[in-house]
N, C-alpha and C positions, 0 to 999 in steps of 0.2 A: 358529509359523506354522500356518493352517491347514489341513485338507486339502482341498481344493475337489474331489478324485474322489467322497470320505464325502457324499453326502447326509444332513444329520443329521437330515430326515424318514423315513427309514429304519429309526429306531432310537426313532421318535417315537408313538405315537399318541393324541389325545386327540381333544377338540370342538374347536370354532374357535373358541373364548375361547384355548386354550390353544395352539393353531395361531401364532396372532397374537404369544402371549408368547411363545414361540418364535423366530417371525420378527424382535420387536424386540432380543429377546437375541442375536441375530444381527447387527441392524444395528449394534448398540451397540458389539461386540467388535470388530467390522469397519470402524471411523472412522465409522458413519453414511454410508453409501452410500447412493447411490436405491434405493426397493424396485422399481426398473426394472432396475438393475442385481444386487439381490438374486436378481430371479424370475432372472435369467441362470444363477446360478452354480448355485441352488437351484428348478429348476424343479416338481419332484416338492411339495415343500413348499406352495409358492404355489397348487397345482391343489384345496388344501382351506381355502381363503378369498380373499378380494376385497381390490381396494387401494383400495375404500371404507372396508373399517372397518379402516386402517391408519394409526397418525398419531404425530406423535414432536414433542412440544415444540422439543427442544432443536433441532433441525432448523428449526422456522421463524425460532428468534430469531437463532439464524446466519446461517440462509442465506435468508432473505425475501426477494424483489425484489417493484419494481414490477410492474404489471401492465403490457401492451404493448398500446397503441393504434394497430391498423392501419388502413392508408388505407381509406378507402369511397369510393363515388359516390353516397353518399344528400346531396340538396340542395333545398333547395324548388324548389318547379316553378313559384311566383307570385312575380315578380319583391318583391323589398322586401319578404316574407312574414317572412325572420329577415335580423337583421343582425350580424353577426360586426364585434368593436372590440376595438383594443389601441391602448396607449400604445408608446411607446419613446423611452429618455430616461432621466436628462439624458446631454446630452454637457457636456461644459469648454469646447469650441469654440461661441462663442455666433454664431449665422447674421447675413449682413447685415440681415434682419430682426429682430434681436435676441432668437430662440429659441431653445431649448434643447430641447424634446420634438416628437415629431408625433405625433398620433393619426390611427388608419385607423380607417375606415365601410367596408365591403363587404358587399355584397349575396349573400346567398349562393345565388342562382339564375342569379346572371350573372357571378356572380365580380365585376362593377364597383366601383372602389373610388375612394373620396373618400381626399384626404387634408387635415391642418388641422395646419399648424404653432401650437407654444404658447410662450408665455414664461413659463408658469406650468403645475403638473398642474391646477389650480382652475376651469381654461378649458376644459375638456373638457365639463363642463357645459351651457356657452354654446355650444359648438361643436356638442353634439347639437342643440339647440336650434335652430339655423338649420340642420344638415342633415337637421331632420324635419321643418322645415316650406318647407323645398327639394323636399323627396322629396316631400309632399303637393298642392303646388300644380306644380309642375313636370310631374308622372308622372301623378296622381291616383291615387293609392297610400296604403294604410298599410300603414305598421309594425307587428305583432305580437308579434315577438319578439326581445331585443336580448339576445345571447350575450356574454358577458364574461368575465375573472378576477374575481380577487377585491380588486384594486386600490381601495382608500381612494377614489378619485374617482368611484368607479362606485357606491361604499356609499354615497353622500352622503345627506343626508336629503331635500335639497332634490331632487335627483335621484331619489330615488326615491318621492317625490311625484308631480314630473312626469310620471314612467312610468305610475304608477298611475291617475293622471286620463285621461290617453290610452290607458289599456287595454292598455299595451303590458306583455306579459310579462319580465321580466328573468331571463334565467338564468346559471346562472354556475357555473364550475370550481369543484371540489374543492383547499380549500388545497396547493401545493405540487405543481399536476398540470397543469402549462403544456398538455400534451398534449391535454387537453379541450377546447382554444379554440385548437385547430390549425391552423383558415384565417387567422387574422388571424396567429396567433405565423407561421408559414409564409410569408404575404404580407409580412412589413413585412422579411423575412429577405430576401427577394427584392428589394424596394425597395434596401435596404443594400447589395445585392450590385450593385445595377444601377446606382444613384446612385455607390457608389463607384471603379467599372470610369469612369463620367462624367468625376470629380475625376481621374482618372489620367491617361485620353488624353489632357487636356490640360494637366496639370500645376498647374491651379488649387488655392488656398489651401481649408484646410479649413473658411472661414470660407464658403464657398458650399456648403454642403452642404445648407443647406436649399432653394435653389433647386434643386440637383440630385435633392431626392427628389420634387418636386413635378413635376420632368421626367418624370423616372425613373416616377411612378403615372403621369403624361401616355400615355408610350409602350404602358408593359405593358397598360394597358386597349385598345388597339390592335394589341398580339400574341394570335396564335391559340394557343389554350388546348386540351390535351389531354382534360380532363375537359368541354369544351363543345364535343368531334366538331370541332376546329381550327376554331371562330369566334372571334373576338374579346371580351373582354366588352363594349363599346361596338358591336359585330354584333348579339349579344342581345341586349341593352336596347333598343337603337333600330330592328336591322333593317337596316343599312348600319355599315361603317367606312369614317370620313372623319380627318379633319384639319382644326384649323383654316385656319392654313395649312401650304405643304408644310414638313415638318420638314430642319433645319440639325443641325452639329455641335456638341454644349454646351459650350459654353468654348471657342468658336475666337473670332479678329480678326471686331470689325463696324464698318462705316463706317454712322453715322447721320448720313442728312441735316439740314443746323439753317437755318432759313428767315430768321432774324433776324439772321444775318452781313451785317459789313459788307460793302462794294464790293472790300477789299484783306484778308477774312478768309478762313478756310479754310471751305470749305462742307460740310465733314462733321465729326464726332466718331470718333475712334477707338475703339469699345466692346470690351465682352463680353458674348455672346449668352447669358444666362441664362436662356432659357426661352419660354413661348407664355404672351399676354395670357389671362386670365380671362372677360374683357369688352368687347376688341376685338379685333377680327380685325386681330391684329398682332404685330411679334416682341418681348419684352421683352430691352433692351439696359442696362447697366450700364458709367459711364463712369467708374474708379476716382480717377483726381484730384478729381471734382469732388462724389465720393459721390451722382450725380443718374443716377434712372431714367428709361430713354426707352421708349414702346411706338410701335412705328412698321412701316412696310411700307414706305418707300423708306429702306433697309437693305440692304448689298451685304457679301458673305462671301469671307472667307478660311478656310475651314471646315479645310485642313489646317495653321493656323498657329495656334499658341498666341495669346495676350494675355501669358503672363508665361514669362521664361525663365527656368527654373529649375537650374540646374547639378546632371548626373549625379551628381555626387559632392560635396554641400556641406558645408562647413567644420562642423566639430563646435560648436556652439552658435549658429550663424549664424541667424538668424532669416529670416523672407520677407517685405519690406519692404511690401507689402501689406497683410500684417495688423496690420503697426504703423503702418500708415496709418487703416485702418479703425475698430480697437482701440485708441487709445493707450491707454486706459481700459478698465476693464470697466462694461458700463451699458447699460438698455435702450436700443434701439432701435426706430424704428418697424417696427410690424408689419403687411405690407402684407396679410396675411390669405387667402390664395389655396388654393382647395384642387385637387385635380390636374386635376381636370376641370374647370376653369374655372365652379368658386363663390365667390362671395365668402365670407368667414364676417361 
């Protein structure tokens, strides 16, 4: 055992080449401690060299970590200047649109973000495609800079063609450093969070989850945002937060009106309110027997009442008769294409 009273600079004196040897013939005996924790015990020692020219192999291959990426407030200050994207995907659960991934677009000066369901990662391509020349003719806007990982559909050739004829710079993470491309990995964590608190209040099948994240970006570009002084990102971009219309509970009872009933038929449908039109100012309802979507405004709500009851406690291998309504099969479906903020792709 040592003596930690003994300074064994006391008994030492040379140059600081020999200082140094010293010191690591110290760390070495003593398990490799920090030489922070060295200067503690040996402070006389340390006052005749620096913990610049101090270093110990064996020390980084053990005990290496990542480096740590804290929050910033650095963001472009011109709307569409960089654009932060990620995928996420697949799930097993294929949506009534029949997708499996979504991609985010966000803007990193307003936080506003698009989103684009995929039935393929191969679509992301196309999916830029129509949100760049959204963004140009809509905003009068370009793109400069598109942030990304390093994900195969963002490497494409074809893709990165496209970039390079539009001048747009592609930058992109360091393999295995999710951290770098922190607004979008951060943003689609929040989507997931928010989409699936959606599926629970009302007990909906997991097969509507893509409807729920397409909500889910709907809302959050309409909550006030910390890093943008509590505006919204849809305040920033446009300078107002609106709605298309007033927003309802997702997954509650909806009666849609149907015009082409008989004299002795019933004159509404029993729905489920899945979301806000893209392209009409209307409510998008979903009526599970008949697999057929309604977009409409004479639409009346049961916003505290589910569509599907599903028992507290159900039977161990019980299925939810819905999604073997939907699924009997696994198989594309159409994909209605909708991004949150009411784009088409």
């Amino acid at each position: 055992m040592f003596d930690r009273t003994r300074d064994p600079s006391q008994a030492f004196f040379g140059n600081n080449k020999d200082v140094n040897q010293e010191i690591i013939q110290w760390h070495r005996r003593l398990g490799h401690p920090s030489f922070f924790v060295l200067k503690k015990l040996y402070p006389s020692l340390f006052s005749r060299t620096q913990f610049e020219s101090l270093f110990c192999d064996a020390c980084e291959y053990a005990k290496h970590t990542r480096n740590s990426y804290p929050l910033n407030n650095n963001r472009s200050t011109i709307p569409f200047m960089t654009i932060h994207s990620d995928i996420w995907g697949p799930t097993q659960t294929i949506s009534l649109s029949g997708s499996r991934w979504f991609v985010t677009f966000i803007d990193c000066c307003t936080r506003m973000t698009w989103v684009y369901l995929l039935k393929a990662k191969n679509e992301v391509f196309s999916c830029f495609q129509s949100f760049h020349k959204m963004i140009c003719n809509q905003f009068d806007a370009k793109i400069k800079i598109l942030r990304t990982d390093n994900g195969t559909e963002y490497m494409d050739k074809n893709f990165g063609a496209y970039l390079e004829s539009n001048g747009i710079v592609h930058q992109t993470s360091c393999p295995y450093t999710s951290a770098q491309n922190g607004v979008a990995e951060r943003k689609n964590r929040y989507l997931l969070e928010v989409a699936i608190s959606l599926l629970f209040t009302m007990n909906l099948p997991k097969t509507y989850w893509g409807d729920a994240i397409l909500v889910a970006a709907y809302l959050i570009n309409r909550m006030p945002l910390k890093i943008l002084d509590f505006q919204s990102p849809l305040e920033a971009l446009k300078g107002k937060n609106e709605y298309t219309v007033p927003p309802k509970v997702f997954g509650c009872v909806c009666f849609v009106h149907t015009r082409n009933a008989g004299k002795l038929d019933p004159r509404a449908l029993k729905c489920v309110f899945i979301g806000y039109s893209s392209t009409q100012k209307g409510y998008k309802c979903y009526h599970p027997p008949s697999r057929r979507f309604f977009v409409s405004m004479d639409v009346t709500f049961r916003e505290s009442e589910s569509y599907f009851d599903i028992p507290s406690s159900p039977l161990q291998g019980e299925r939810n008769k819905e999604e073997e309504v939907i699924f009997p099969s696994v198989g594309p479906l159409v994909d209605i294409g909708e991004s949150e903020n009411g784009e088409k792709v």
